[in-house]
N, C-alpha and C positions, 0 to 999 in steps of 0.2 A: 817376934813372930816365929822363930826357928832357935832351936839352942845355938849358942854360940860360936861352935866352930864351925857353922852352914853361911855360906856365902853363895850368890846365885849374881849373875847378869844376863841383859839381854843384849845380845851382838849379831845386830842385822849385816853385820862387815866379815862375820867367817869364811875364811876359803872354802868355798864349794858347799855350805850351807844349803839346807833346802828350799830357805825363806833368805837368803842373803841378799839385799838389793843394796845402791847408795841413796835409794827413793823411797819412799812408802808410796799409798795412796792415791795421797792428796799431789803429789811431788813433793813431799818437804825435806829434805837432806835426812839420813836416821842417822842415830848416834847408839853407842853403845850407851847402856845403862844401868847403873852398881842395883840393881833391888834390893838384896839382902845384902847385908855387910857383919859379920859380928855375929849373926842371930839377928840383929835390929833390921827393921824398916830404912833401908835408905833412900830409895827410889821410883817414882812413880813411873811407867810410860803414858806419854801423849800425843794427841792427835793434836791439828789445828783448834780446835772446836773445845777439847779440855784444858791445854795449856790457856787458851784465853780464859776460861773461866778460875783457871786458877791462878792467872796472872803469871805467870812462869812460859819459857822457852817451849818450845813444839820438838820435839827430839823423836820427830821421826816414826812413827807407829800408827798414823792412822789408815785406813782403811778406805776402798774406791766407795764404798756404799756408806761410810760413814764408822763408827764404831772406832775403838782403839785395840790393839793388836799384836803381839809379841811373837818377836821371830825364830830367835834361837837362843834357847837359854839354855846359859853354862854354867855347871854350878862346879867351885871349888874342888876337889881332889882332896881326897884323905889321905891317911898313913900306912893303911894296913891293905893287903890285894884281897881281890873278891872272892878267891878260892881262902884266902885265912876267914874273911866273915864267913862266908857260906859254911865251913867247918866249924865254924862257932856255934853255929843255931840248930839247937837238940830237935826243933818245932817251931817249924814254919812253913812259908811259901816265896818260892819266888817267880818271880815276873818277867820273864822274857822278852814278853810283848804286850803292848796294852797301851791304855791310856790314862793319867787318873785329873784329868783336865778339870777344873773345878766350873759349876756356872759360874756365869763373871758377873750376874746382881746375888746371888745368893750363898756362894761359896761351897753349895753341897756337890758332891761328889758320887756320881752314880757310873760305875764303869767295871761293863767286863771284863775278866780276864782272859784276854787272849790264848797264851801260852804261857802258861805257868805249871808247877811243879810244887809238888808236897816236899820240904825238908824233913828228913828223919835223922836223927843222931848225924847230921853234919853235910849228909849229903843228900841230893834230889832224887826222891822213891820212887816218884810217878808220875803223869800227867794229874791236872785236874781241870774239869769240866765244867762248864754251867756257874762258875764262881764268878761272884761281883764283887768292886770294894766299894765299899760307902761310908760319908761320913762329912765332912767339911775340912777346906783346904787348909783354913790354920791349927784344926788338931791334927791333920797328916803333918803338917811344917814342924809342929811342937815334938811328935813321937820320932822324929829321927833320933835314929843313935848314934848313926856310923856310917860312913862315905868312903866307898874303897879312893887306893889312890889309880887304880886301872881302869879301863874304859872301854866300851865297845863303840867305833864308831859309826854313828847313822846319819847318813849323808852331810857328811861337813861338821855335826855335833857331838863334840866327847861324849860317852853317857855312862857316868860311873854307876855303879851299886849303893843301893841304899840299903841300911840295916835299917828297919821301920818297929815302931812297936805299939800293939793297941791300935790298929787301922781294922773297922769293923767290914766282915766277909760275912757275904750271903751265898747261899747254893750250897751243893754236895758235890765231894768227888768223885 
């Protein structure tokens, strides 16, 4: 689902997390949980209600109104700092702020960009405006390239830098 040195978990147990509880829900105890490993699929979250359907453990993720839920996901650390990627990219955009949350029956991805920035030969030119990214959550997983190993954090959650590539942008700057 992800090239292979992407690894992702969900960790409702973060110190000072936004979403960190020892409870979901339902009350059921949350546990941390590997998703990605490798690039591969390793982990699902679930509620009461999907665990039972899949016959497997309830680890924490469901929701007062039902539905299953993910708290704070951490995804692995790279090699290289954000200011080496961001110098690398002759043309692009980066993401300051935003969201690129996928629907959870359909996996497409409709989301504006908040605060982001035109890359020109290495560094950020300008604001840009009115831009969306769109497209579906396993060809954004697929097109990473690179995962700084530096982080900004947002209440309780590491939030590295992603090198992306081929994530389809609507609007004008």
């Amino acid at each position: 689902v992800a090239p292979d040195f992407f690894s992702l978990s969900d960790d409702p147990l973060v110190h000072k997390g936004i979403y960190s509880g020892a409870y979901d829900g339902e009350g059921a105890a949350r546990r941390k949980v590997p998703l990605i490993s490798g690039g591969g699929l390793s982990g699902l979250l679930h509620s009461s209600y999907t665990a039972g359907k899949a016959g497997t453990l309830n680890n924490g993720h469901g929701g007062r109104t039902g539905g299953v839920f993910p708290t704070n996901l951490v995804p692995a650390l790279g090699r290289r700092s954000s200011a080496d990627i961001i110098s690398s990219v002759s043309d692009g955009v980066l993401l300051m702020a935003g969201s690129l949350d996928p629907d959870s029956v359909t996996g497409e991805i409709s989301s504006l960009l908040d605060f982001a920035f035109r890359i020109e030969r290495g560094a950020p030119a300008y604001p840009l405006r009115g831009v969306s990214a769109s497209g579906k959550i396993l060809d954004v997983l697929s097109s990473i390239r690179e995962i700084s190993a530096d982080y900004e954090e947002l209440p309780g959650n590491p939030m590295p830098y992603l090198l992306l590539d081929g994530v389809e942008l609507v609007g004008s700057a």
